[in-house]
MIRO-58739 format. One record per residue (C-alpha): x, y, z. Coordinates in pm, whole numbers, padded with zeros to 5 digits, always signed. Example, Ala and Ser with C-alpha at 12.3 -4.5 7.8 and 13.67 -1.06 7.14 Angstrom:
<pts>
+01230-00450+00780/+01367-00106+00714/
</pts>
This chain:
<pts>
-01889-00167+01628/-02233-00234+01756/-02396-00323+01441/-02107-00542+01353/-02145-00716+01708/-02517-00765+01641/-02484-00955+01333/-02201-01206+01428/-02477-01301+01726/-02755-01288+01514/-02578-01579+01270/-02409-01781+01546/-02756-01830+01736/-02870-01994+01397/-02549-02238+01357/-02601-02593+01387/-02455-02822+01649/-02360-03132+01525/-02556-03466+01491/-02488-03692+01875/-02278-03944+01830/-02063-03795+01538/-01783-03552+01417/-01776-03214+01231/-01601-03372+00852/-01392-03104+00911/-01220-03212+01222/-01230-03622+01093/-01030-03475+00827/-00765-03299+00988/-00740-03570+01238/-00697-03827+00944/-00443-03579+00826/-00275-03610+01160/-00284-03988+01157/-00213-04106+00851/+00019-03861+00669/-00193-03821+00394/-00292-03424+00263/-00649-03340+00216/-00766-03081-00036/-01067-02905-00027/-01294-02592+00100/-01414-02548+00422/-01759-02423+00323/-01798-02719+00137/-01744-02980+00473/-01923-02723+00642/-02162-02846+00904/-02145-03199+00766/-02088-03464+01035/-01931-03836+00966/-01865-04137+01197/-01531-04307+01136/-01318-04590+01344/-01000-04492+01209/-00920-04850+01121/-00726-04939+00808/-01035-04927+00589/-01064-04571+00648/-01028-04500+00276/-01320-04687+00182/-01514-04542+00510/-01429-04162+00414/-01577-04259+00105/-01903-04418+00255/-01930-04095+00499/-01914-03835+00220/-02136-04026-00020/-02376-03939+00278/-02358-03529+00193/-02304-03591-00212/-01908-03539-00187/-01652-03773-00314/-01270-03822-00316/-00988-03894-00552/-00723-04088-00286/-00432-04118-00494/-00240-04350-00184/+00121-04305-00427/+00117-03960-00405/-00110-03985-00012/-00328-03710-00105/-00694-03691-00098/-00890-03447-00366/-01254-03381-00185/-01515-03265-00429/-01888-03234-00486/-01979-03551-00662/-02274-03396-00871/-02003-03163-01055/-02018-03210-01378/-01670-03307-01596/-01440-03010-01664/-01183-02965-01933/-00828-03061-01783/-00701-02782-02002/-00596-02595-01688/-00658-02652-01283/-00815-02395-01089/-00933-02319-00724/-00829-02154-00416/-00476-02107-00218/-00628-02180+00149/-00500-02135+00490/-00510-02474+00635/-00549-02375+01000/-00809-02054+00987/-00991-02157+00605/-00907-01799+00459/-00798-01765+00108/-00462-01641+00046/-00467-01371-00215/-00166-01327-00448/+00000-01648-00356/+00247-01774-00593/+00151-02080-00823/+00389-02241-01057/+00342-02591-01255/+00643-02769-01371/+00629-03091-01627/+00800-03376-01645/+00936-03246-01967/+01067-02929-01815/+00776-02648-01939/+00674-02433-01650/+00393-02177-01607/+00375-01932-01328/+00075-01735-01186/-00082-01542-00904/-00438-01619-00707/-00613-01310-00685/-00729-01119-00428/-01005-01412-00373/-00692-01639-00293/-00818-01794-00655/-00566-01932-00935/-00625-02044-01256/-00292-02220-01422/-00285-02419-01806/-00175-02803-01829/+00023-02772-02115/-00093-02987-02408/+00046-03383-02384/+00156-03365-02090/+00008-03629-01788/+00234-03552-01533/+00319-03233-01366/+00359-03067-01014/+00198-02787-00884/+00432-02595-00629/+00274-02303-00417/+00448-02052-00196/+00346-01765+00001/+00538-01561+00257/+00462-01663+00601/+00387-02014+00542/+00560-02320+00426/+00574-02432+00029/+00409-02723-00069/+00418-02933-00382/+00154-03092-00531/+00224-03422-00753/-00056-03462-01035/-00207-03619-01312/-00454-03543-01601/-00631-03804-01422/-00625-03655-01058/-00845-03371-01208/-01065-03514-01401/-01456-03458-01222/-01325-03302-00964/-01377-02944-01071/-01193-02705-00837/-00869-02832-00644/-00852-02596-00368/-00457-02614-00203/-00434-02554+00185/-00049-02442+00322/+00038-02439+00706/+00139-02158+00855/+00514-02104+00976/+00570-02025+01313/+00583-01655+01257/+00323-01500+01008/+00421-01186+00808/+00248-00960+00602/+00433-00882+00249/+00373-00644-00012/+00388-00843-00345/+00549-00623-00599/+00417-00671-00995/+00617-00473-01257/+00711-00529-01601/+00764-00889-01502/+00931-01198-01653/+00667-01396-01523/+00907-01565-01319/+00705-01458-00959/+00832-01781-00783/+01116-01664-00590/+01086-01288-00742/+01436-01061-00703/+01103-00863-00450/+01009-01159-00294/+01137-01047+00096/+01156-00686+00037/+00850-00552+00156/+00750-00747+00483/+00557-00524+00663/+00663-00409+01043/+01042-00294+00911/+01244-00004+00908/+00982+00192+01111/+01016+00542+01282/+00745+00519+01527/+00685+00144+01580/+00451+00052+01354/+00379-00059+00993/+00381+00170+00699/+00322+00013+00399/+00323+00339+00212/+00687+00397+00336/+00799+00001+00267/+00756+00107-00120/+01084+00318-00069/+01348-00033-00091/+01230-00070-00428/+01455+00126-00753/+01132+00246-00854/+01030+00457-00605/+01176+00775-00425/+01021+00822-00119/+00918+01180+00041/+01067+01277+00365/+00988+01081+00677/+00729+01293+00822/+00505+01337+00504/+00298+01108+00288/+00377+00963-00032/+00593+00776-00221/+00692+00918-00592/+00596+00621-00845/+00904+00671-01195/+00913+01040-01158/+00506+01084-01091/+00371+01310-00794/+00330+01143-00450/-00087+01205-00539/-00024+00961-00818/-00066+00643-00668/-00380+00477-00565/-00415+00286-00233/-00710+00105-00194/-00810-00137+00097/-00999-00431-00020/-01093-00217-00357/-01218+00104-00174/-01001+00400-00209/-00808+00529+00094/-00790+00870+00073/-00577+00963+00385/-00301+00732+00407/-00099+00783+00740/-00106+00914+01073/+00077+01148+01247/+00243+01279+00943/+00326+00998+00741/+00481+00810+01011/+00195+00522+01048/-00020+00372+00812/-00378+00453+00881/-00516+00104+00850/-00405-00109+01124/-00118-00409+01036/-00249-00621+01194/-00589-00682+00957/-00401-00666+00675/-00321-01022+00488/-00128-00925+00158/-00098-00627-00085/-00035-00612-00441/+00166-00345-00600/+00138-00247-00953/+00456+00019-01036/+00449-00051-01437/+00189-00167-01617/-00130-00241-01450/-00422-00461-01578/-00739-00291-01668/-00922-00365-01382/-00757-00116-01199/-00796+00252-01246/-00476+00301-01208/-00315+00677-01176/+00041+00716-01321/+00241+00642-01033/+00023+00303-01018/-00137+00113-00749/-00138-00020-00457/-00416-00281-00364/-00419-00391+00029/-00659-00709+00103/-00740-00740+00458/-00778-01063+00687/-01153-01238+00684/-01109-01354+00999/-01094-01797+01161/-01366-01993+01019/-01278-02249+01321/-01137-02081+01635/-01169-01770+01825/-00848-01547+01882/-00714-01227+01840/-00406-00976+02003/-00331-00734+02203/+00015-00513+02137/+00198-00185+02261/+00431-00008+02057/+00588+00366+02115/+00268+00537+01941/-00036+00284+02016/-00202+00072+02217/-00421-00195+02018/-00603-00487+02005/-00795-00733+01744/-01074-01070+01779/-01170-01280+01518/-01350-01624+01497/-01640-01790+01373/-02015-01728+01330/-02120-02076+01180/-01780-02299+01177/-01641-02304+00819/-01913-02075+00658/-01857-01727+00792/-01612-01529+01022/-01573-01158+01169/-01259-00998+01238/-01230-00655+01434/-00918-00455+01488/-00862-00111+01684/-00577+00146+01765/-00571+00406+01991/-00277+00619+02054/-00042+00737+02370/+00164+01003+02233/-00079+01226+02469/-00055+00975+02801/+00291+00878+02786/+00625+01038+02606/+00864+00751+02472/+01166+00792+02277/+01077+01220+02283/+00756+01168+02038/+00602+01495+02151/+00881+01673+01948/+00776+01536+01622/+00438+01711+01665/+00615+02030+01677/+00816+01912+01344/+00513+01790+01177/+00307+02105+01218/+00659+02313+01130/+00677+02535+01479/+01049+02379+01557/+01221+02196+01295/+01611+02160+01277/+01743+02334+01029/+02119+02473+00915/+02166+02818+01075/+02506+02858+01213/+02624+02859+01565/+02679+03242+01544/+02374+03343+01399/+02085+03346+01661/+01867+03064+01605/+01500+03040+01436/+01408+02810+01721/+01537+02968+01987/+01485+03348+01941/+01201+03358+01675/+00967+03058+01740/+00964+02882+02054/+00667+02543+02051/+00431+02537+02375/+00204+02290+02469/+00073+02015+02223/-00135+01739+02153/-00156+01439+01888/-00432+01189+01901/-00561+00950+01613/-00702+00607+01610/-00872+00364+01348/-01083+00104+01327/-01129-00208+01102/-01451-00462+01068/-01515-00750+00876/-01731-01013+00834/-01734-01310+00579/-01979-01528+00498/-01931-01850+00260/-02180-02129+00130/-02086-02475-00007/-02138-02374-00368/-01886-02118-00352/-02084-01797-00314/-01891-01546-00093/-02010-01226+00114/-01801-00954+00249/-01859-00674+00441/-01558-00428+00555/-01577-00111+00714/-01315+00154+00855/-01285+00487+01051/-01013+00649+01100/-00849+01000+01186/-00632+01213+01346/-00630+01580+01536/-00308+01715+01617/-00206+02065+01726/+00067+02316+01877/+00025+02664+02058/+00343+02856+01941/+00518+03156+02069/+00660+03373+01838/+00859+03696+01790/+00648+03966+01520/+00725+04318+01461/+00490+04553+01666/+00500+04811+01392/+00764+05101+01303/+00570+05310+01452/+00517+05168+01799/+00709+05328+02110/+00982+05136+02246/+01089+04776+02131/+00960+04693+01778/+00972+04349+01887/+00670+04114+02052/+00569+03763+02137/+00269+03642+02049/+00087+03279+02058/-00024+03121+01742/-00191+02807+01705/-00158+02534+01469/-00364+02279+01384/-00437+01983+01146/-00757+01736+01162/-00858+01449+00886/-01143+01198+00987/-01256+00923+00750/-01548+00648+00730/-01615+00413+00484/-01818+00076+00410/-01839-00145+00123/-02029-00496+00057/-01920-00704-00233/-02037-01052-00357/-01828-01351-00524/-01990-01614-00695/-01926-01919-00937/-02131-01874-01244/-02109-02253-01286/-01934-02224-01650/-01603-02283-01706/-01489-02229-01404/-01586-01833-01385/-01696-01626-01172/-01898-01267-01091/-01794-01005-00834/-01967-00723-00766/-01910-00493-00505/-02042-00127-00378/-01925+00126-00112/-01954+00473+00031/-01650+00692+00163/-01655+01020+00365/-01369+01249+00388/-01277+01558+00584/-00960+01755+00659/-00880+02056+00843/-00578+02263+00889/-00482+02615+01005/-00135+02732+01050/-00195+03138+01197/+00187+03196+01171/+00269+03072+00797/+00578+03239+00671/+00456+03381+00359/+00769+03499+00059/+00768+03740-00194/+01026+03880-00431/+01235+04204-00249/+01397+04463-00452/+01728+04374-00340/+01849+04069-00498/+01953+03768-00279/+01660+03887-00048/+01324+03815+00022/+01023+04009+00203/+00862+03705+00452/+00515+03791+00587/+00357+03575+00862/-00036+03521+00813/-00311+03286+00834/-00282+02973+00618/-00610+02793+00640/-00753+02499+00441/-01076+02247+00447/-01173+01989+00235/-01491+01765+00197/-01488+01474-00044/-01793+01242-00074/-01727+00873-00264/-02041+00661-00382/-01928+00342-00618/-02083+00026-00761/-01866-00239-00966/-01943-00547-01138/-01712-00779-01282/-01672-01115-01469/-01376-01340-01535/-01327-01648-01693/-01013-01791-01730/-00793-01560-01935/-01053-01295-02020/-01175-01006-01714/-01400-00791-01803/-01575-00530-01617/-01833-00217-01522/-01746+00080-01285/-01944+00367-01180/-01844+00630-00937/-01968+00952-00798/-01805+01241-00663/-01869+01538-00456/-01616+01780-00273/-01580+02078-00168/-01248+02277-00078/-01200+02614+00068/-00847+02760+00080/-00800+03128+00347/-00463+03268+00285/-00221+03537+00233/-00338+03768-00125/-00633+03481-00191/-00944+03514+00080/-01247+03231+00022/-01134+03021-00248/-01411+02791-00252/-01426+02503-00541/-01692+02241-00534/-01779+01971-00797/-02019+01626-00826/-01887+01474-01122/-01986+01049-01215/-01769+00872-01396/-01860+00571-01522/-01597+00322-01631/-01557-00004-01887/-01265-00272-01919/-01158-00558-02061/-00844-00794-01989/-00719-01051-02160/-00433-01299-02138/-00252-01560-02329/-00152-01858-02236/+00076-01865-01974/+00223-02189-02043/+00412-02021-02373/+00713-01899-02361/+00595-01549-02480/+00238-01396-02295/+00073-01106-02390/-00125-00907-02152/-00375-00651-02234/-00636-00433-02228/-00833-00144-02230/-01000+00087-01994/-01276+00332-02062/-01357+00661-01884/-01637+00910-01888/-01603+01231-01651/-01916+01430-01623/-01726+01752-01546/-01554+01851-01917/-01758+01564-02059/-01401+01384-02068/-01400+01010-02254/-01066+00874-02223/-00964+00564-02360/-00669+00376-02091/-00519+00100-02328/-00238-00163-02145/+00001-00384-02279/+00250-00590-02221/+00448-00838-02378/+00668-01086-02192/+00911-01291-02372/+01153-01644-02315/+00957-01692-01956/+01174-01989-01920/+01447-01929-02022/+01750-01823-01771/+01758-01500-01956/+01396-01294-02005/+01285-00966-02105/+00926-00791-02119/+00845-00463-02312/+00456-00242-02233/+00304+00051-02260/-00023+00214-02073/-00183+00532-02123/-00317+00616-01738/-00553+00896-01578/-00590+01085-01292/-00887+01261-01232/-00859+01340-00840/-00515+01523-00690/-00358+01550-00352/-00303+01920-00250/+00084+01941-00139/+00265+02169-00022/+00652+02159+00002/+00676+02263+00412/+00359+02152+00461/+00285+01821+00669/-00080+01840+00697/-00371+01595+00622/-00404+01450+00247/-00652+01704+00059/-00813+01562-00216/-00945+01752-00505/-01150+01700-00860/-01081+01794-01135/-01317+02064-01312/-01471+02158-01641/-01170+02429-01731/-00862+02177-01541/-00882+01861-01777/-00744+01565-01619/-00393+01465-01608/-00261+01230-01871/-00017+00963-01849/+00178+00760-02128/+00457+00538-01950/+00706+00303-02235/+00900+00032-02003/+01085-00262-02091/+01345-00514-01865/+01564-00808-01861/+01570-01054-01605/+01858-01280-01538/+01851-01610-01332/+02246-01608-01235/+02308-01867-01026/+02118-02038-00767/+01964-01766-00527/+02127-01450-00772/+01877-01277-00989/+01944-00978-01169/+01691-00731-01351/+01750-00413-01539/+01393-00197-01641/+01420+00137-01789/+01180+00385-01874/+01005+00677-02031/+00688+00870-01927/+00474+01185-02048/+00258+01339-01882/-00010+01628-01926/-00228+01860-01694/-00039+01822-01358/-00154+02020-01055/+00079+02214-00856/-00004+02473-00597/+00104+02823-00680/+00312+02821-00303/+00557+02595-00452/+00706+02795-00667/+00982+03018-00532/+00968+03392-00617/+00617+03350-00790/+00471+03704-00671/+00094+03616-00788/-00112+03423-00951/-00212+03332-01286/-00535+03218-01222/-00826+03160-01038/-00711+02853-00865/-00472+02817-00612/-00251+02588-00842/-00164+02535-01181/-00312+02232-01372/-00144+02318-01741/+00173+02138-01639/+00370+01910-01882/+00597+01655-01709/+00873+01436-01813/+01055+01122-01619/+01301+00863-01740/+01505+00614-01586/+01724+00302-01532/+01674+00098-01279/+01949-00189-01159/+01841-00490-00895/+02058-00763-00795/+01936-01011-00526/+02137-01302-00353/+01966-01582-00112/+02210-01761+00060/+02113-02004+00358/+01959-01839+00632/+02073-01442+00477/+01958-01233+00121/+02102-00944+00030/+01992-00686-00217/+02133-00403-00405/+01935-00164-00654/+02084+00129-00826/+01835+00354-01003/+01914+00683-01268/+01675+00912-01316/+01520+01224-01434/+01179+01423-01352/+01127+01755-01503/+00839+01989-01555/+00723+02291-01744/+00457+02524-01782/+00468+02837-02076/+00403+03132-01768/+00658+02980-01577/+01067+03017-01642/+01011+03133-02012/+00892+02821-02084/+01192+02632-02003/+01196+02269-01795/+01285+02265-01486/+01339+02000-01229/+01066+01858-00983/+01104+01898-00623/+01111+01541-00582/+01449+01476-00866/+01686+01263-00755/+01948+01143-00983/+02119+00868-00828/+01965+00647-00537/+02208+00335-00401/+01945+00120-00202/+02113-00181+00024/+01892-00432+00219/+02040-00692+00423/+01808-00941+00559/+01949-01203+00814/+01784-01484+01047/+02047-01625+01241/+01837-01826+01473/+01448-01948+01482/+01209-01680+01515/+01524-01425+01533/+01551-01153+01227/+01731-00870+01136/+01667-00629+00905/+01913-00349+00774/+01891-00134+00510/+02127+00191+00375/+01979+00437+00137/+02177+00676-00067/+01992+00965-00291/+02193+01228-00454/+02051+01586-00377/+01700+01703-00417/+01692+02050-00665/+01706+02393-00458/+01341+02524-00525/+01507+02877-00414/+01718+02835-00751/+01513+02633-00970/+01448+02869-01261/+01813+02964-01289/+01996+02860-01541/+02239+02604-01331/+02010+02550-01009/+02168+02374-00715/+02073+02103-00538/+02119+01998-00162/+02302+01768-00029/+02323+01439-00038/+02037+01206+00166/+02194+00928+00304/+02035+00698+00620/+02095+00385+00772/+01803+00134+00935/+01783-00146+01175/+01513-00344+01268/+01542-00636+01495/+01220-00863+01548/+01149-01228+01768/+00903-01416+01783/+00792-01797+01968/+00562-01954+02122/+00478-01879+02502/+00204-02104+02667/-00010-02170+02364/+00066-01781+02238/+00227-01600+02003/+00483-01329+02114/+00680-01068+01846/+00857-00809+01976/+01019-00544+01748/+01272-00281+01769/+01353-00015+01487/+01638+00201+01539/+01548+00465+01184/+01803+00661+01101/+02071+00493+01289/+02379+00762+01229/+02128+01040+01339/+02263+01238+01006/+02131+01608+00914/+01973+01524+00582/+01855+01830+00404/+01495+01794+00302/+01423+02134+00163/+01581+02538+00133/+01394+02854+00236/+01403+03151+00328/+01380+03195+00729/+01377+03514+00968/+01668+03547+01239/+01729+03846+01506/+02039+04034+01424/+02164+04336+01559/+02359+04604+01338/+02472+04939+01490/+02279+04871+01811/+01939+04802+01614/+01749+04494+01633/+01593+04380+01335/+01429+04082+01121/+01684+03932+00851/+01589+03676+00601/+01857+03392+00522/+01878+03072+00382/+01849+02799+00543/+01823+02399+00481/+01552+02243+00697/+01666+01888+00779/+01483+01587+00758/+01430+01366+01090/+01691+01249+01285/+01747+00945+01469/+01440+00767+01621/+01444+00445+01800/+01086+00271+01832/+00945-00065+01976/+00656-00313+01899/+00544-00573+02144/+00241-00803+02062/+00093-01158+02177/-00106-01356+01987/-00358-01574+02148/
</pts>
């Protein structure tokens, strides 16, 4: 924080005050905007510390003019349409073959990343597009047409059309669009799939607003993902979300294009970037360009906030698990900003809503679980949780600097971690051969611990042809994890059949994963292309029961190629594509990653879109199926080639009736060289190799997947259906046979009811339905059972206004409403019983339940 701190004062003592006598252009404009109705277009860094004198008389057109002729800008004042283009009059002409520039927030100056742009002609053709995470669009004029309007949306601020002419472009280069904020500002999670290219007013658009449905009071963005038909989430106190039948490991989260490689806190609960930094995220479920290396479950991009280029503010909130704050504001006024966000949590300092307890679930010392009134309890007799502790925090920096030409610097950095633990007392066997009881407590300790710093630097300039641009960008991530459980429940086959022999031992882990990466990139118009080169090194060390000092470190590079390219939107049929290309050091792997996808009768009431993409993974996420521990990353080796990915998707997309969409995607996927660790498979009695998984996996997932949205006034409601099927199979395991993945589910009902029945007043409920999850105790029989059924119902309830200048939201999440049992997995568990007056250990089964009902709060002010 200190070196962040020294630079914003180092670059605001060298801003410039003003001329005497006259006004920043900036705030002539927006008080011209004020006065005379009239929008103004433009950049801040391009009014930037330019000053103007003006009487704001009735010649102020013609004075505007004289005052920017002063700095070499000029206007197009189109007094029909009262809009004002401001430009750099030295640009020289550009083709009017398609407008470009930047989605802008009018109030702060930061760009808006993956805000929706749409131009509709006179004649009816429409083309629809995204800015990027720069906030920059590029849209075609279709050919012969003069007239056309350029409409913009973007969750959390009000729409705004923009009435044009070829001749309203012509010299001026960029035209940069500015929106106004709505009273209350959300973050959203824009969802790209197969995609009709109809992205204003998506069936998603709504879904994913940030803040809902949580367990613990704040945002999850991992755990949003779970609304949409394409995704089955985990269970509420792990982290993951599984992508078309993929592995929760399969999805890439990156924060402003740097991998995250520990995604929550406190289990999966929280996100481990703070909400309130975060602008926008893009999420890529189906085919993803080839600028992303994107695993097979896809990826998620996250672009944080750059901060005011024109005021100072920032926040302070409380919510069940955290105290936090952020600042942002200026360095020189319309050229650079900081922002700076921290969290800090209470669990430790003050118990609300019974918290504590979900360390004790989270590090599995006293989870609910099935065992009948009249057989002694696992929590009560067996394992009784003592004292605890959870603490994490993280930390967010940014600072943005901007010049009149267009040239952009960022610099981001995070830390983040957590350190949780629980002393445990638990009932063991002395030995058969001990005097007296055979029976004794003892204290075990549990523990898990994940830390995480990173820093990257990138650079965005104009190239000055045709309206491209270069970005390149570099950054350095450290890892670390930790976790011991001293009283694991360890099973192994028994002789007598419907048994099993459970051991308690160590179960000890520790990971190390080093990130170095350098990118460079170039896009113009509809072509991307790119450079990539990364370099590894990790370590992991794994102490348990029958496997003592597995240690497996690596330092693979992998440098990395792409191109995109893209037809014109403005058809009625695009094609997307392109190719990625991937050399791994360790196996001297080159993989070639081609994308496509083909999107036909965009405007037309009835659409459909067809791809295909061949995807990677080269780094996996150690899980284990009781397990709630820190994300443990790992690389693949020389003998463990990396997993392989071929995904076949198509959809139809159906504009009903005004505010009904419809959309129905289905799916097929392959995939090759999977990891799983050797624990998760029941009644495995050792290993067949080295490692402490198995990487020779073959997988298979299909699906169908049913969404039908309504808008209606102040109310949408959405319904998705999804069918589906994830298997597995490896030739050592079950003869060879498939058999189900842990994470199966064959039928998932997904309701969302979103309502705003007064200003500033929403509600937010949402019922899930998944049929049950296989029985790993039975999956290599020949008809395994499954649990039961997982069904939950959330509420959220949020306000927000205006209190003396401030913003104030406050939040409350009632998850799991019904408080239902839902089973999350079966095992074998230990119970006293007593048979002809001896006391003994039993095994049974048991189904350990998922997390009951858990009411949370957020309360924040904005200033």
């Amino acid at each position: 924080m200190a070196y962040i701190l020294g630079f914003i004062m180092l670059f605001m003592g060298g801003s410039q005050a003003p001329d005497s006598g006259n006004d920043p252009l900036h705030e002539i404009l927006q008080h011209l905007e004020q006065q005379t109705g009239y929008r103004f277009l433009y950049k801040d860094a391009l009014v930037a510390n330019k000053t103007g004198y003006l009487t704001y008389s009735e010649n102020w057109q013609s004075e505007l003019l004289d005052e920017l002729e002063k700095w070499d800008l000029s206007a197009k004042i189109d007094s029909s349409r009262k809009q004002v283009i401001i430009y750099a009059s030295q640009r020289n002409p550009v083709s009017v073959s398609a407008i470009s520039g930047e989605i802008i927030d009018k109030l702060s100056g930061e760009q808006l990343p993956f805000a929706t742009v749409a131009l509709i002609s006179n004649s009816g053709t429409q083309s629809i597009t995204q800015s990027d995470q720069h906030g920059r669009y590029r849209i075609p004029v279709p050919e012969g047409e003069e007239e056309f309007t350029v409409r913009v949306s973007y969750i959390g601020y009000d729409s705004y059309e923009l009435n044009m002419n070829r001749n309203s472009i012509d010299s001026t280069g960029q035209i940069h669009i500015r929106l106004s904020p709505s009273a209350y500002e959300i973050s959203e999670i824009v969802v790209t799939g197969s995609g009709s290219g109809k992205s204003d007013g998506s069936v998603y658009r709504g879904m994913l607003e940030a803040g809902s449905f949580s367990a613990a009071g704040e945002a999850n963005a991992v755990r949003m993902l779970s609304v949409l038909p394409s995704v089955n989430s985990g269970t509420s106190l792990s982290d993951g979300a599984h992508i078309r039948g993929s592995n929760s490991d399969a999805l890439n989260v990156l924060l402003d294009g740097s991998v995250i490689y520990n995604r929550s806190h406190l289990f999966g609960l929280i996100d481990s970037f703070n909400s309130d930094i975060i602008r926008t995220g893009n999420f890529y479920y189906d085919v993803a360009p080839a600028k992303y290396h994107a695993p097979p479950g896809g990826v998620l991009s996250l672009v944080t906030k750059s901060g005011s280029l024109h005021s100072y503010g920032g926040g302070l909130g409380l919510s069940s698990t955290v105290v936090k704050g952020s600042l942002e504001g200026p360095i020189r006024r319309g050229q650079s900003s900081f922002m700076i966000a921290a969290r800090h949590s209470i669990i430790d300092q003050v118990n609300i809503f019974g918290l504590d307890d979900m360390i004790a679930w989270g590090l599995d010392t006293d989870r609910p679980s099935s065992l009948s009134d009249d057989i002694d309890r696992l929590e009560d007799r067996i394992s009784r949780p003592l004292d605890s502790s959870a603490q994490f925090f993280d930390f967010h920096g940014k600072v943005f600097i901007e010049n009149s030409e267009g040239s952009r610097w960022a610099l981001s950095g995070y830390a983040g971690g957590d350190r949780t633990s629980q002393q445990t007392e638990r009932l063991v066997r002395t030995g058969f051969n001990s005097p007296g009881n055979r029976f004794d407590l003892s204290e075990f300790l549990t523990k898990n611990t994940w830390g995480n710093r990173s820093f990257n630097i990138s650079n965005y300039r104009n190239t000055g042809f045709n309206n491209s641009f270069l970005h390149f960008q570099g950054g350095y991530s450290y890892y670390y994890t930790e976790m011991l459980k001293e009283d694991f429940v360890y099973q192994r086959p028994s002789l007598n059949e419907g048994q099993q022999l459970l051991f308690v031992d160590n179960f000890e882990n520790e990971s190390e994963l080093n990130h170095v990466y350098v990118s460079g990139e170039f896009n113009s118009g509809m072509f991307t292309g790119g450079v990539s080169l990364n370099f590894f090194d990790s370590a992991y060390l794994e102490n348990s029961l029958g496997r003592q000092d597995f240690f497996q470190g690596s330092g693979p590079f992998m440098p990395e190629v792409y191109v995109d390219l893209t037809t014109d939107e403005s058809k009625s049929h695009t094609i997307q594509g392109g190719v990625r290309v991937q050399y791994y050091s360790d196996g001297d792997y080159l993989n070639l990653s081609p994308r496509v996808k083909l999107s036909l009768f965009r405007n037309n009431r009835i659409s459909a879109a067809v791809g295909f993409s061949r995807n990677y993974q080269y780094l996996y996420k150690l899980s284990i199926y009781n397990l709630s521990a820190a994300d443990i990353w790992i690389t693949a080796v020389p003998e463990q080639p990396p997993t392989l990915s071929d995904l076949l998707s198509g959809g139809v997309y159906v504009d009903m009736w005004s505010g009904a969409k419809f959309q129905a995607e289905a799916y097929f996927k392959w995939q090759q060289n999977i990891r799983y660790h050797e624990i998760n498979i029941q009644n495995l009695d050792t290993s067949f190799e080295n490692q402490p998984w198995f990487s020779d996996n073959d997988g298979y997932a299909s699906g169908l997947e049913l969404l039908f949205s309504q808008r209606f006034g102040k109310a949408a409601f959405t319904q998705s259906y999804t069918w589906s099927v994830s298997q597995m199979r490896n030739e050592r395991l079950n003869s060879g046979e498939w058999f189900y993945t842990e994470w199966d589910r064959t039928h998932q009902f997904k309701t969302l009811f979103q309502f705003t029945p007064a200003a500033g007043l929403d509600l937010h409920l949402s019922w899930t339905y998944l049929s049950g999850a296989p029985d790993r105790l039975t999956l290599f029989e020949d008809t395994p059972e499954r649990l039961g059924d997982y069904i939950r119902t959330d509420l959220s309830i949020s306000y927000s206004a205006e209190l003396s200048g401030a913003g104030v939201v406050l939040r409350a999440n009632m998850y799991n409403l019904t408080g239902r049992n839902n089973p999350w997995y079966r095992e074998w568990v230990p119970v006293v019983t007593t048979e002809a007056g001896r006391t003994q250990l039993r095994p049974v089964q048991a189904d350990i339940y998922d997390l009951g009902f858990q009411p949370s709060f957020t309360a924040k002010i904005n200033f």
